[in-house]
C-alpha positions as CSV (number, residue, x, y, z in Angstrom):
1,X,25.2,16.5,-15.2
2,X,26.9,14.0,-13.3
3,X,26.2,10.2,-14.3
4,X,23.7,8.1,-12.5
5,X,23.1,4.5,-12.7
6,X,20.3,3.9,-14.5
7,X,18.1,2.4,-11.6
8,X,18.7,5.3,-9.3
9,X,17.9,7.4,-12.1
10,X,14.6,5.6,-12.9
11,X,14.3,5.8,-8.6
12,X,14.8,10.0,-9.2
13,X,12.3,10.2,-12.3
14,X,9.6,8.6,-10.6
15,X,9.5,10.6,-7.2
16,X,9.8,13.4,-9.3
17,X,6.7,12.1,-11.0
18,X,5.0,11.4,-8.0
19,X,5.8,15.2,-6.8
20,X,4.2,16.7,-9.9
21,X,1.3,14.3,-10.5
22,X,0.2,14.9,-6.9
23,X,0.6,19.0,-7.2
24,X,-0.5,19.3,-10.8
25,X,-2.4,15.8,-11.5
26,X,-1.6,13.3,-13.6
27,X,-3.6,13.9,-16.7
28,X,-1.6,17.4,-16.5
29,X,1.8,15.9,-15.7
30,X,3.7,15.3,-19.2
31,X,7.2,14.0,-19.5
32,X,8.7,17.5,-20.2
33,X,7.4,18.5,-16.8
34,X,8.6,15.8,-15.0
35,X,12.3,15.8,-16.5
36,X,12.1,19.6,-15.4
37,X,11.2,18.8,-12.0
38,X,13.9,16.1,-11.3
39,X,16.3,18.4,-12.7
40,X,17.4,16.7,-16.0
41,X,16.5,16.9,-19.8
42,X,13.9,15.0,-21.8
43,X,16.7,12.9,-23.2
44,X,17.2,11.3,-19.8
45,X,13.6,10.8,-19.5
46,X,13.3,8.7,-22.6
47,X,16.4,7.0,-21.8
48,X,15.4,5.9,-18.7
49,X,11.2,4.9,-19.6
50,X,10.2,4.3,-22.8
51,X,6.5,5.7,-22.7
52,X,4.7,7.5,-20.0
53,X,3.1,4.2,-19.8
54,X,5.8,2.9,-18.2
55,X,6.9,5.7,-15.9
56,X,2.6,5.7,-14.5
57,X,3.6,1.4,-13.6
58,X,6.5,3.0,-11.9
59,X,4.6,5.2,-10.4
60,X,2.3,3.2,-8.9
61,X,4.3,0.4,-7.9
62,X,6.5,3.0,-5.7
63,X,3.2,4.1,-4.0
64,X,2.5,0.8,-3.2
65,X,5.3,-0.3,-1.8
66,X,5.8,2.5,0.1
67,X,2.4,1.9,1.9
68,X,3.7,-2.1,2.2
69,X,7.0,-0.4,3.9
70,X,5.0,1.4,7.2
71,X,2.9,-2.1,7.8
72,X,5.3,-4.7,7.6
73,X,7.8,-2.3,9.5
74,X,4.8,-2.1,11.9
75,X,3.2,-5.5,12.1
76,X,4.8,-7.7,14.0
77,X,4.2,-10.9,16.7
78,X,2.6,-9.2,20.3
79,X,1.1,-10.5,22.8
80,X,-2.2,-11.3,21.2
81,X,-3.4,-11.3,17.3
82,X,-5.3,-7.6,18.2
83,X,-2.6,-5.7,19.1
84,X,-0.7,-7.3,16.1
85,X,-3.0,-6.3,13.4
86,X,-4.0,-3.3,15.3
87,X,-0.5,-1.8,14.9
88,X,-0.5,-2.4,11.1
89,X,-3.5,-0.6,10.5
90,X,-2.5,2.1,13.1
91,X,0.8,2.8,11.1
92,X,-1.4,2.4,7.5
93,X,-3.1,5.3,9.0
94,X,-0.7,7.4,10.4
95,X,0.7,7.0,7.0
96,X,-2.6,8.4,5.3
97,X,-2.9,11.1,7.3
98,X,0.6,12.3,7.0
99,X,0.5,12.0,3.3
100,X,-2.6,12.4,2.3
101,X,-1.4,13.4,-1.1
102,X,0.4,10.8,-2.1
103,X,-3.2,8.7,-1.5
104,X,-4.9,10.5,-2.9
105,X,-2.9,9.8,-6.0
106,X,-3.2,6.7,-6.2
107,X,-7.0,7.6,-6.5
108,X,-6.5,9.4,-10.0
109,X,-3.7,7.4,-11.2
110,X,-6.7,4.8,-10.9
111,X,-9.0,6.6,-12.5
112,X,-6.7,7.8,-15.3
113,X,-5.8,4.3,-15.9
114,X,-9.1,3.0,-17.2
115,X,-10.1,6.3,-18.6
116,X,-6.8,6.1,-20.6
117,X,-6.8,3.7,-23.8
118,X,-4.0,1.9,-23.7
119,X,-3.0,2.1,-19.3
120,X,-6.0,-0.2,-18.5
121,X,-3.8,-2.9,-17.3
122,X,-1.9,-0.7,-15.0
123,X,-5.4,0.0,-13.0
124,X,-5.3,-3.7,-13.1
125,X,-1.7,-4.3,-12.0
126,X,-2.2,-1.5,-9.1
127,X,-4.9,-3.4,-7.6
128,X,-3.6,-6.5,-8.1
129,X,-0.9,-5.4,-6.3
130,X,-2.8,-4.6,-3.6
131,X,-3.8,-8.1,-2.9
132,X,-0.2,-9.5,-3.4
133,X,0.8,-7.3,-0.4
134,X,-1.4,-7.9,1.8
135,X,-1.0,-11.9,1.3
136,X,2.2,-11.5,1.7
137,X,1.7,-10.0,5.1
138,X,-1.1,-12.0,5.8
139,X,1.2,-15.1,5.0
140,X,4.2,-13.7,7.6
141,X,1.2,-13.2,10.1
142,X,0.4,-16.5,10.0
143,X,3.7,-18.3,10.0
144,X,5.0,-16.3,12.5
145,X,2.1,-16.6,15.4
146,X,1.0,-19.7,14.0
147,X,-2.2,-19.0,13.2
148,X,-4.7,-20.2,10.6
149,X,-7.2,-18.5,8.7
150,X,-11.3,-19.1,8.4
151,X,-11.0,-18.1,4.7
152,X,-8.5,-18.6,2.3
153,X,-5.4,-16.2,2.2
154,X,-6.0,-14.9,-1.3
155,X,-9.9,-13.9,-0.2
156,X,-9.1,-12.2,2.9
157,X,-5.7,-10.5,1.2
158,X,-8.2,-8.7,-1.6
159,X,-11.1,-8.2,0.9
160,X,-8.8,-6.4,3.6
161,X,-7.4,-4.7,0.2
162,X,-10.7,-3.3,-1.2
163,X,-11.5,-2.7,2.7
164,X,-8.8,-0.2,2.9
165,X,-9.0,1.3,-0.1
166,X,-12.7,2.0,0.9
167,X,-12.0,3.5,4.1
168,X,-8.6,5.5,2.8
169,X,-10.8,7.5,0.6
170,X,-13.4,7.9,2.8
171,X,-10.9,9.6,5.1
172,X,-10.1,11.7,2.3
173,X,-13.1,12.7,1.6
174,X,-14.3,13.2,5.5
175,X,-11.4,13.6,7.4
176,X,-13.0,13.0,10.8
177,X,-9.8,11.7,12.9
178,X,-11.8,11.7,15.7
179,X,-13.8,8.6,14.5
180,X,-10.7,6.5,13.3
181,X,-9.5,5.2,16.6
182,X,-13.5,3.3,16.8
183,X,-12.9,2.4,13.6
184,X,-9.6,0.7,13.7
185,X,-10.4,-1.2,16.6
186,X,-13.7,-2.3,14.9
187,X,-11.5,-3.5,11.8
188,X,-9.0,-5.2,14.2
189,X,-11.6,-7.0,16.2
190,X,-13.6,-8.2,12.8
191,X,-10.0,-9.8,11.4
192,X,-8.8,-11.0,14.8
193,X,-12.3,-12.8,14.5
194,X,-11.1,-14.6,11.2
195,X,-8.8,-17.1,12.8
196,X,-10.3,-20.1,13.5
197,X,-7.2,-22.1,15.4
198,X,-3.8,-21.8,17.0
199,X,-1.0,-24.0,14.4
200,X,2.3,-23.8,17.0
201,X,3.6,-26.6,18.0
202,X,3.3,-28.6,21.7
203,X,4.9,-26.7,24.2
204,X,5.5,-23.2,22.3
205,X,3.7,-20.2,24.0
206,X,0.6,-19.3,21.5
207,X,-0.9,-16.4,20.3
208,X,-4.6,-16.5,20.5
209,X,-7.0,-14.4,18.7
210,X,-7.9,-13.0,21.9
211,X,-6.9,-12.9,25.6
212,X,-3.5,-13.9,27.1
213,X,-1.0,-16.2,26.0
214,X,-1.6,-19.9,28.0
């Protein structure tokens, strides 16, 4: 077997995790199975995470940032605040539809967590998680139109997070693409709606939350 730094195997172990929790489930998805499907023995496993504990935070913390990845890749300053956010949610969803698997995982690692004695925090973390991203985001939004919020950034960062989550697995659940163009545009227009003034300074070209630049 030819050697591997540790964090690019720990990289290896988890999307092999990822592969077999999502085909087989997670509940069903031991360590012996996931050292099989990444190709290596259990010895290499246990090297690299000490518990399945700690391979299901690795898990879900990949997920995430995966999902993080396609937004902030996607969200950047247009010409006004909708198409900015607009775009984020377009490639969040573009995302979900072309791995549907993968969110649905996130789901029953979820649901797994609290059911699991012991992995309660990790249901915790993953939502927490959640609402660090989209702060994040939410913060680079603001600095970089200028804009400031009608609610604090740590309310609207785990509102828009428990909004998506809602919606992500009702698309699971309904599929329906037909209805998600209405509904992005209805999500974009209700947090376009959230900013309540224009921050840039005297003579800079702002962003409004609607309209054309003045």
């Amino acid at each position: 077997m030819a050697r591997m730094p540790s964090a690019e195997r720990r990289r290896q172990l988890t999307e092999a995790a990822i592969r077999a929790m999502a085909r087989d489930g997670v509940p069903r998805t031991t360590t012996r199975s996931i050292a099989a499907e990444a190709g290596v023995s259990l010895s290499v496993f246990h090297y690299c995470f000490d518990s399945k504990q700690a391979l299901v935070e690795s898990v879900i913390t990949t997920l995430t940032a995966q999902s993080v990845s396609v937004v902030r890749e996607a969200i950047r300053p247009r010409a006004t605040l909708e198409e900015t956010v607009r775009a984020g949610f377009a490639a969040y969803w573009d995302h979900v539809r072309a791995h549907p698997d993968a969110h649905m995982l996130t789901y029953e690692l979820t649901q797994y967590a609290l059911r699991q004695p012991g992995f309660e925090h990790l249901a915790r973390r993953q939502y927490e998680l959640y609402g660090e991203a989209y702060a994040e985001l939410i913060g680079e939004l603001c600095r970089g139109m200028g804009l400031r919020l009608g609610v604090p950034v740590p309310v609207l960062a785990r509102y828009l997070a428990a909004m998506t989550d809602g919606l992500t697995l009702n698309y699971l659940v309904l599929g329906d693409e037909a209805a998600w163009s209405d509904i992005l545009d209805t999500v974009t227009a209700h947090v376009a709606g959230l900013v309540t003034a224009d921050l840039r300074q005297p003579g800079t070209s702002p962003v409004r939350p609607s309209g054309e630049r003045t």
